[in-house]
ZALO-738651 format. One record per residue (C-alpha): residue number from 0; residue in three letters; x, y, z; chain. Coordinates in pm, whole numbers, plus 32768, in hexadecimal, padded with zeros to 4 digits. Example, Ala and Ser with C-alpha at 12.3 -4.5 7.8 and 13.67 -1.06 7.14 Angstrom:
// ZALO-738651
{site 0 ALA {84CE 7E3E 830C} A}
{site 1 SER {8557 7F96 82CA} A}
***
This chain:
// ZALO-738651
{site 0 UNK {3B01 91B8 EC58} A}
{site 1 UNK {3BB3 92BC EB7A} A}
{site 2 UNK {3B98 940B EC46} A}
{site 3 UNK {3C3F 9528 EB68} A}
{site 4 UNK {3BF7 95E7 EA28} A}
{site 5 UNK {3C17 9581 E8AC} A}
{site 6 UNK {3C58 9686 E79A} A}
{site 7 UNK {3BA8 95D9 E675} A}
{site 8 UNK {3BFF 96A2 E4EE} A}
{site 9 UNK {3A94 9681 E4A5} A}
{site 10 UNK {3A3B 9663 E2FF} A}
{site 11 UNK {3975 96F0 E22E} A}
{site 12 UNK {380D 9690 E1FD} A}
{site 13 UNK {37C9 95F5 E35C} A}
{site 14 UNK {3744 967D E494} A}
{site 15 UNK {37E3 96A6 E5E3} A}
{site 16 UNK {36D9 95C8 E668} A}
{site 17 UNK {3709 94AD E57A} A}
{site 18 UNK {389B 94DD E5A3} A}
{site 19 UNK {383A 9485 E748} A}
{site 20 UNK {3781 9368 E6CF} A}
{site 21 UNK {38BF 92D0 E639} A}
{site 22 UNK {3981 930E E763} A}
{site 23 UNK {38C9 9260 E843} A}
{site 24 UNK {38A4 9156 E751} A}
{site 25 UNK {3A2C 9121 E73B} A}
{site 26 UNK {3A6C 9173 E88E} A}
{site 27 UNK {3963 90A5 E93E} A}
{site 28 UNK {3922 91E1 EA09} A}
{site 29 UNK {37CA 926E EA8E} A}
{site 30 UNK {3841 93A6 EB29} A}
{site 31 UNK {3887 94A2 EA1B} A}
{site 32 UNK {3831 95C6 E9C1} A}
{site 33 UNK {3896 96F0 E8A7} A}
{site 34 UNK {3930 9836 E924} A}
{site 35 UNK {38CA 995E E825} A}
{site 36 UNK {380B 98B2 E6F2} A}
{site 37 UNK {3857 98DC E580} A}
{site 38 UNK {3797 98E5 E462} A}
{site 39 UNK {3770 97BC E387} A}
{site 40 UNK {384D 9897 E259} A}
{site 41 UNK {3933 98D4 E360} A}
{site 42 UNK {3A8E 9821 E36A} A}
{site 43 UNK {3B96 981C E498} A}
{site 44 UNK {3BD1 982E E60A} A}
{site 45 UNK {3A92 9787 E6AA} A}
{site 46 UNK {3ADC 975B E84E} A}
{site 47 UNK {3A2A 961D E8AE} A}
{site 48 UNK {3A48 9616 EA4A} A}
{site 49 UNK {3A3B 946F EAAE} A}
{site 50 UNK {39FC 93E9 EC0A} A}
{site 51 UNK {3A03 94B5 ED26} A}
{site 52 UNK {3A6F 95E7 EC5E} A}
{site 53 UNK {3914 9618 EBF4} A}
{site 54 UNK {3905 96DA ED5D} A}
{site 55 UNK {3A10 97C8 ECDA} A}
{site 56 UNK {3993 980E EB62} A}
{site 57 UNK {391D 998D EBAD} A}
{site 58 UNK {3A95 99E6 EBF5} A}
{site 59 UNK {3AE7 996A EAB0} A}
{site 60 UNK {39DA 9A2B EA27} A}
{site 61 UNK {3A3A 9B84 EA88} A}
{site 62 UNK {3BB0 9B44 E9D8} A}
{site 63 UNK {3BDD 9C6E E89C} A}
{site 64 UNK {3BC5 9BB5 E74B} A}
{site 65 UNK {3C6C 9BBF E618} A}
{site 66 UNK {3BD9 9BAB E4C3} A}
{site 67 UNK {3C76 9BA5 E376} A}
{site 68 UNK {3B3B 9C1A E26D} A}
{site 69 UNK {3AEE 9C3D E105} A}
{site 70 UNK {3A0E 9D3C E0D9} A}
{site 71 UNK {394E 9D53 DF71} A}
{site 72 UNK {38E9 9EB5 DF35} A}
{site 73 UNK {37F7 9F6C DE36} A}
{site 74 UNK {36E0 9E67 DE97} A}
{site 75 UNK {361A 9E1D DFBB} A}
{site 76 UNK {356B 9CB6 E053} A}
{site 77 UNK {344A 9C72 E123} A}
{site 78 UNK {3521 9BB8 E223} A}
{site 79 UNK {365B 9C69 E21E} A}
{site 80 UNK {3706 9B40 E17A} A}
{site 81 UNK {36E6 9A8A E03D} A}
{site 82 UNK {35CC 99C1 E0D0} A}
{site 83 UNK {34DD 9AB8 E071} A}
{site 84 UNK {344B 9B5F DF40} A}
{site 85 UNK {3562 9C2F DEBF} A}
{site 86 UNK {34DF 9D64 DDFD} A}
{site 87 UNK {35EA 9E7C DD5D} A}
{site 88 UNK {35ED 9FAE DE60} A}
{site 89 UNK {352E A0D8 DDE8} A}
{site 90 UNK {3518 A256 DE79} A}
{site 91 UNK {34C9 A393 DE35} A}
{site 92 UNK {3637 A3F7 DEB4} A}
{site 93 UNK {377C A3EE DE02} A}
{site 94 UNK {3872 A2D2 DE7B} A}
{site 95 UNK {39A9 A394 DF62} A}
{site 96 UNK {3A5F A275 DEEB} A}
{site 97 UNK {3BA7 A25E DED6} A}
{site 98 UNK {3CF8 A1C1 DF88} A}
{site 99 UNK {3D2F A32E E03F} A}
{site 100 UNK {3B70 A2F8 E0A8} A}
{site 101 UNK {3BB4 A1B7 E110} A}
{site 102 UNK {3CBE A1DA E210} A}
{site 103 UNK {3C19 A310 E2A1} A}
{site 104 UNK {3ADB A207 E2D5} A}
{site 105 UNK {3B7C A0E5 E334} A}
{site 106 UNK {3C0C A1E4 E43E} A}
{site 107 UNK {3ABD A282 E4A9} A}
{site 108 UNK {3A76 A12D E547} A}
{site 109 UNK {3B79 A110 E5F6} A}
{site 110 UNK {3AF5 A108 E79F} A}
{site 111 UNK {39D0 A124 E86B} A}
{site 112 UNK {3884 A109 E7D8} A}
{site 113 UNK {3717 A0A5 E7B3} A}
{site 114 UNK {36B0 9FA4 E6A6} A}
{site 115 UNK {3577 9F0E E668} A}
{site 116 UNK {3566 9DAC E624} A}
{site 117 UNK {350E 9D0D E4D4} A}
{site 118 UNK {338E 9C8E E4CB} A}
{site 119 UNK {3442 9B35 E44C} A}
{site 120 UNK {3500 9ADF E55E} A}
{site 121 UNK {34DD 99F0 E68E} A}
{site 122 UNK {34B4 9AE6 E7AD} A}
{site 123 UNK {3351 9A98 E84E} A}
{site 124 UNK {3276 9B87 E8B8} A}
{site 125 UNK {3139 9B1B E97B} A}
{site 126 UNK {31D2 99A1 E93E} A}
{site 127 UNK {31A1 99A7 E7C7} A}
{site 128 UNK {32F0 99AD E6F5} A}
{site 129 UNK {32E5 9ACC E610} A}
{site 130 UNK {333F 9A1D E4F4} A}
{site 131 UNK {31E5 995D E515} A}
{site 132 UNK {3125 9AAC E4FC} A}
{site 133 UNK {321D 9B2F E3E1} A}
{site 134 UNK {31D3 99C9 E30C} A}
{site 135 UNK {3051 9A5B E332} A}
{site 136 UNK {3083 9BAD E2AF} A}
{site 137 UNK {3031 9C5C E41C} A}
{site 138 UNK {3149 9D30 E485} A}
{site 139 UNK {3126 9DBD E5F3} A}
{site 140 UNK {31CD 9ED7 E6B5} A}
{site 141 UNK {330F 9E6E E722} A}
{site 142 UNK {33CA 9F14 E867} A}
{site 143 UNK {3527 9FA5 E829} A}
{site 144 UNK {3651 9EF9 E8B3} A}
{site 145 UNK {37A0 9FA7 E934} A}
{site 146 UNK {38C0 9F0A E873} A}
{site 147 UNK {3A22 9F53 E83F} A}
{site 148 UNK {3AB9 9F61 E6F8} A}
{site 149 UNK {3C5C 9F65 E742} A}
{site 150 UNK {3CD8 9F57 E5FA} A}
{site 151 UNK {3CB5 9F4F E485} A}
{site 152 UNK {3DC9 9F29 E393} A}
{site 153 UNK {3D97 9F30 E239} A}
{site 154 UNK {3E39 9DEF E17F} A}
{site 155 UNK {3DE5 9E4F E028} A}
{site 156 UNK {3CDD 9EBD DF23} A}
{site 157 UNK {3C93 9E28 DDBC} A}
{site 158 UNK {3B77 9E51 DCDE} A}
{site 159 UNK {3A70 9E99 DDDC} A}
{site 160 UNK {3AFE 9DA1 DEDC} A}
{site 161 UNK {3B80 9DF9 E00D} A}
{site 162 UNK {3C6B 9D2F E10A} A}
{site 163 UNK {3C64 9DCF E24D} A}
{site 164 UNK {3CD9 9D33 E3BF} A}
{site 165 UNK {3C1D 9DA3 E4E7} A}
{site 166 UNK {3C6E 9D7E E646} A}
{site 167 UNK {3B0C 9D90 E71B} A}
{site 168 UNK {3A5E 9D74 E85D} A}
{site 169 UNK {396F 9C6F E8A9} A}
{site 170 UNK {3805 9CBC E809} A}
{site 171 UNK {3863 9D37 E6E9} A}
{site 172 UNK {37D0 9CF6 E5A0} A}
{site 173 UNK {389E 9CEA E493} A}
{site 174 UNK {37E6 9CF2 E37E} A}
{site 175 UNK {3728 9E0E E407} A}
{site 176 UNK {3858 9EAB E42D} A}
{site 177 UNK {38AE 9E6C E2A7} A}
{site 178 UNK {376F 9F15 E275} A}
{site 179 UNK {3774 A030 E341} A}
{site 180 UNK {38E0 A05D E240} A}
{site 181 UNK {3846 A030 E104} A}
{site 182 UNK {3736 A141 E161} A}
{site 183 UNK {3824 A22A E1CC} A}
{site 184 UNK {3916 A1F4 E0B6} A}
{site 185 UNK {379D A226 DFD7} A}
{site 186 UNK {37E2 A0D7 DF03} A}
{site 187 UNK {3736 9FBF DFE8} A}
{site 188 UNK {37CD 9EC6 E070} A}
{site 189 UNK {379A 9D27 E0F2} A}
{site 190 UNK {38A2 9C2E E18F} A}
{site 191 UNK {3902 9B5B E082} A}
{site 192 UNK {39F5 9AA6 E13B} A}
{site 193 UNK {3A40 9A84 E2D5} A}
{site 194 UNK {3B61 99C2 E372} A}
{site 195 UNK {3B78 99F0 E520} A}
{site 196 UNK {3D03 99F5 E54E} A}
{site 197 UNK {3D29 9A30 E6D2} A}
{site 198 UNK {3C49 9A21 E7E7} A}
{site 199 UNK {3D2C 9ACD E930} A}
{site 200 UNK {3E7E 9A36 E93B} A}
{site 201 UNK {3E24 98E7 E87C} A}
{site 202 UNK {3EB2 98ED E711} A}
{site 203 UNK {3E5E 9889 E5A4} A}
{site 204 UNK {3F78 976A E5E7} A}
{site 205 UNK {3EA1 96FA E707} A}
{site 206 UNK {3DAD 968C E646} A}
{site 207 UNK {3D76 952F E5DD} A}
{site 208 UNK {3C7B 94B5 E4D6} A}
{site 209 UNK {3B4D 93DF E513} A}
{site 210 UNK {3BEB 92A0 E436} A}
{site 211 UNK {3CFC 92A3 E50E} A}
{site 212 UNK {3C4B 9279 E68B} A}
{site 213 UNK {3C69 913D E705} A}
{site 214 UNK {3C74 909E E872} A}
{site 215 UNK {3DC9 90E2 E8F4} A}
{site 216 UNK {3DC9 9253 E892} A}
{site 217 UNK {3DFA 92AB E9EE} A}
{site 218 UNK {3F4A 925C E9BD} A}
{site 219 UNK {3F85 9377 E8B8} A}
{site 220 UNK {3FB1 94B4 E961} A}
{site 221 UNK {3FB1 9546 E825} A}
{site 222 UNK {3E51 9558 E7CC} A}
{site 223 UNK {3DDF 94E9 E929} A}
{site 224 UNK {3DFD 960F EA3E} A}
{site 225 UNK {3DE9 9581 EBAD} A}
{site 226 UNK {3CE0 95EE ECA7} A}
{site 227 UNK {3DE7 969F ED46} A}
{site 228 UNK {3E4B 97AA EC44} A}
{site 229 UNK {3CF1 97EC EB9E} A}
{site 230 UNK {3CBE 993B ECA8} A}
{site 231 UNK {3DA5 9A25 EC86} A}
{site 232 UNK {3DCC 9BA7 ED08} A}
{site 233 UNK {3D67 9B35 EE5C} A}
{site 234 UNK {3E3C 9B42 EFAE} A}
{site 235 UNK {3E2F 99E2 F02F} A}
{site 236 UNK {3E50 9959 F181} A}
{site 237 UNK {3EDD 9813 F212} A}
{site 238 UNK {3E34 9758 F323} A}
{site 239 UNK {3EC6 9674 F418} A}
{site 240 UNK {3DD0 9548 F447} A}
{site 241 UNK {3D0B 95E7 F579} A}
{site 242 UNK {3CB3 96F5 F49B} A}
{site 243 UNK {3C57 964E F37C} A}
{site 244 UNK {3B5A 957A F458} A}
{site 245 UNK {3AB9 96BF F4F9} A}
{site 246 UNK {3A9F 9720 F3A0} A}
{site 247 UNK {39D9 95FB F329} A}
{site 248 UNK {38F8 9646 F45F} A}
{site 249 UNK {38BF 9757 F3CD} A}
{site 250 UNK {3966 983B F507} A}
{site 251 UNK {3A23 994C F495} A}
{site 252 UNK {3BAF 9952 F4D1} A}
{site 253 UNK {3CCD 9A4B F54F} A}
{site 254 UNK {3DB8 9ACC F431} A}
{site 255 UNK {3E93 9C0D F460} A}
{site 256 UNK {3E5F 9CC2 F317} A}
{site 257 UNK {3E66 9E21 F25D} A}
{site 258 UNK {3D5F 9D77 F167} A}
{site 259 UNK {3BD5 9DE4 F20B} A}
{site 260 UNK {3AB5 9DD7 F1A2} A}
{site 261 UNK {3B07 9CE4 F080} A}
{site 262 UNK {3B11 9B74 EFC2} A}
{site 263 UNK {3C57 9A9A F021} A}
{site 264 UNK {3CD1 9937 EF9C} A}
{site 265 UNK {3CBC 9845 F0DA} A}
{site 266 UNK {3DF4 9718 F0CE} A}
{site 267 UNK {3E0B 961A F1BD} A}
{site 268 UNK {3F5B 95AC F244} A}
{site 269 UNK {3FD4 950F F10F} A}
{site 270 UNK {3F6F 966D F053} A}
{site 271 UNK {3E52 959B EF9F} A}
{site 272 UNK {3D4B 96A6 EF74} A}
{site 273 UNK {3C00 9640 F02F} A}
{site 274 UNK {3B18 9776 EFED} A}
{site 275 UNK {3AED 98BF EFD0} A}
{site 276 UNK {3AC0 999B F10A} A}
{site 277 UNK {3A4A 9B40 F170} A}
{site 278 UNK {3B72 9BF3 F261} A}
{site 279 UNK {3ACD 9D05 F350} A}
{site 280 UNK {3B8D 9D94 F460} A}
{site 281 UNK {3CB6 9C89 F461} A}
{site 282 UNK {3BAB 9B54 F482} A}
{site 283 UNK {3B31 9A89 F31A} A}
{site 284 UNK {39FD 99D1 F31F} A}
{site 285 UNK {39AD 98F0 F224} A}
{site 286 UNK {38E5 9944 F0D8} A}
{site 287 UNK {3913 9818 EFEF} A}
{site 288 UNK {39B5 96B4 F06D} A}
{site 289 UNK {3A4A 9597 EF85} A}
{site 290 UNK {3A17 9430 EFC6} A}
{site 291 UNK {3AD8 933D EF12} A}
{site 292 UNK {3A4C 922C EFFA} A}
{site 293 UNK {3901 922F EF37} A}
***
């Protein structure tokens, strides 16, 4: 079984879903799953976890991302994107629009923050997937999420379009965040165009496109990252065998540390990761354990 995580360059004009259909299709694999969705107008970096990674797919989650976005200003969509009805942006304000407004915006974002996500979107609430509700015309109170924006650079600006590269927490919405933009800026604004370039440490030259998969693309270490350097930021831990078999008792071990109170990578002799384990007070107990005998 292929244990480890694929960084697929997703296309335009299909879903994330229907992208994990044709992985497991080429790859003859029923453990998969997608780490941080994209929308179907969305190109680039789509994290597929395979095998026994699946058990390690919220790690990969809370990696920063990287987004390179064309923003359309002076009009405004129903969806954010160019999915939606697209109507020119009116107000009762003057535009503050120029290059000078926009960098002072762009830099406004830039940090800690509270955003409110889009009504079409595919966060559930009560089990239903917003977008469902949105597709109805009912639009509900959303909750506020914390998010982090770390950076925006400004790429360039040409009759009312506007290339911008975020760097982001997980969470965040970007169209809302092209949005929230165009209102301050007084001109509207939707997400004509979205590419994901980097999600963590894993690069746009990681990525490998879904024509290309085939059988032996374990064997590319390229595009295919192996189970053992998908966590990162961790302290890990090597176990002699008599540890590692408490450990799959579930018993809790001995390990000298400074780290407490905290998540750590758990190798076995041949510093093959099997799990993920908590440290408190120089013993680690085990949280989440790999099997690659299923």
């Amino acid at each position: 079984m292929l244990n480890g995580l694929l960084l697929i360059d997703k296309p335009r004009n299909i879903s994330s879903n229907h992208s994990l259909k044709i992985i497991k299709k080429k790859l003859s694999i029923k453990k998969a799953g997608i780490v941080g969705i994209l929308d179907p107008l969305a190109t680039g970096m789509l994290p597929v976890v395979l095998g026994e990674a699946t058990k390690l797919a919220q790690y990969v989650e809370s990696y920063e991302k990287e987004y390179l976005v064309l923003c359309k200003l002076g009009s405004t969509s129903t969806t954010g994107d160019e999915e939606g009805v697209i109507k020119e942006f009116s107000s009762n304000r003057s535009p503050t629009f120029s290059k000078t407004s926009i960098a002072s915006t762009l830099k406004s974002f830039i940090g800690k923050q509270e955003q409110i996500p889009p009504m079409f979107s595919a966060l559930k609430v009560n089990g239903t997937k917003l977008y469902t509700l949105a597709r109805k015309g009912i639009s509900i109170e959303r909750k506020p999420r914390i998010i982090t924006i770390s950076n925006i650079e400004l790429i360039s600006y040409n009759n009312y379009e506007l290339v911008i590269k975020v760097v982001c927490s997980k969470g965040t919405y970007i169209r809302t965040l092209v949005e929230q933009i165009g209102d301050n800026l007084n001109i509207g604004a939707y997400t004509k165009n979205l590419r994901r370039l980097r999600v963590g440490e894993f690069k746009e030259q990681n990525m490998i496109n879904l024509d290309d998969i085939s059988s032996n693309i374990n064997h590319n270490l390229k595009y295919f990252i192996n189970i053992n350097n998908i966590v990162k930021g961790l302290e890990s831990f090597r176990l002699d065998v008599d540890d590692e078999a408490k450990i799959r008792l579930g018993q809790s071990i001995h390990k000298k540390s400074d780290s407490n109170n905290c998540q750590v990578i758990m190798k076995d002799h041949e510093k093959n990761i099997i799990g993920i384990g908590f440290i408190k007070n120089n013993y680690i107990k085990p949280k989440r354990l790999l099997n690659f005998k299923e």
